[in-house]
N, C-alpha and C positions, 0 to 999 in steps of 0.2 A: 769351726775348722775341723775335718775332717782328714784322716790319712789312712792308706790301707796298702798293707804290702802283700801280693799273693806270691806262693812260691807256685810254681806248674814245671812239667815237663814235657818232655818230647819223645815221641815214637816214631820211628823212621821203618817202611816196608824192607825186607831184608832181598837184598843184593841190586836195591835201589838208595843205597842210605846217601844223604848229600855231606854229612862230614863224622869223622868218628869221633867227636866230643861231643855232642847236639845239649845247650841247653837256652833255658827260657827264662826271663824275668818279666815282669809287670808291675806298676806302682799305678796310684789315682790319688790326686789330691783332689780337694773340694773345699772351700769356703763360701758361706754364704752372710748374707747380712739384710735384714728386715726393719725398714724406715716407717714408723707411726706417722701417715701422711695427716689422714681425718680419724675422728671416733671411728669411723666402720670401713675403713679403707686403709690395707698396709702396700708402700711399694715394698717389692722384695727384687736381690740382686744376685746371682750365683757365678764362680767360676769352678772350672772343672778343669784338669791336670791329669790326660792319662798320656802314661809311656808304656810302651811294650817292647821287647828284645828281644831275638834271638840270634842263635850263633854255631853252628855245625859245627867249627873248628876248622882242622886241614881233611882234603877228600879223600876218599879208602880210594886205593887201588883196585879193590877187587867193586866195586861198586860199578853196573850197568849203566849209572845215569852219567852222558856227557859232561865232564865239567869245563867250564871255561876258566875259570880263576883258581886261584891258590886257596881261596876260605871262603865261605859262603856265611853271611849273616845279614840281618835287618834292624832297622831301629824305626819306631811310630810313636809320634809324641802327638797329640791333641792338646788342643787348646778349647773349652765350651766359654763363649759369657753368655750369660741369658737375667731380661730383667722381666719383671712381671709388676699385676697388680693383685691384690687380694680383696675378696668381700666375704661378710658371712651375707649365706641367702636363709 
């Protein structure tokens, strides 16, 4: 089992910026597990867990870009399973 937090930020072009708070997050889990099928042959099984965030805040006044709403942000969560088989050659 694996976990991994990154921190990241955000840079917005100036007098286009989409909200005056702009920040980011990201997380990824991962577990895997490897089944002794035969002598020379492993099944192997993985899942994968990524989210990502972001979040402007409330929008500047003085900013160029049209807003339609009150806040601007996103959320991406992935789901990976994947199984395999293994040999040595």
């Amino acid at each position: 089992l694996d976990a991994m937090v990154v921190g990241a930020s955000v840079t917005q072009t100036k007098g286009l910026e989409d909200g005056a708070s702009p920040s980011a997050k990201a997380v990824t889990l991962e577990a895997g597990i490897t089944y002794k099928w035969k002598p020379k042959m492993d099944l192997q099984a993985t899942y994968d867990l990524n989210y990502a965030g972001i979040d402007f805040g409330a929008p500047l006044a003085t900013s160029q870009r049209g807003h339609m709403g009150t806040a601007v942000s996103r959320t991406d969560i992935f789901h990976m399973v994947t199984f395999g088989l293994a040999m040595p050659f």
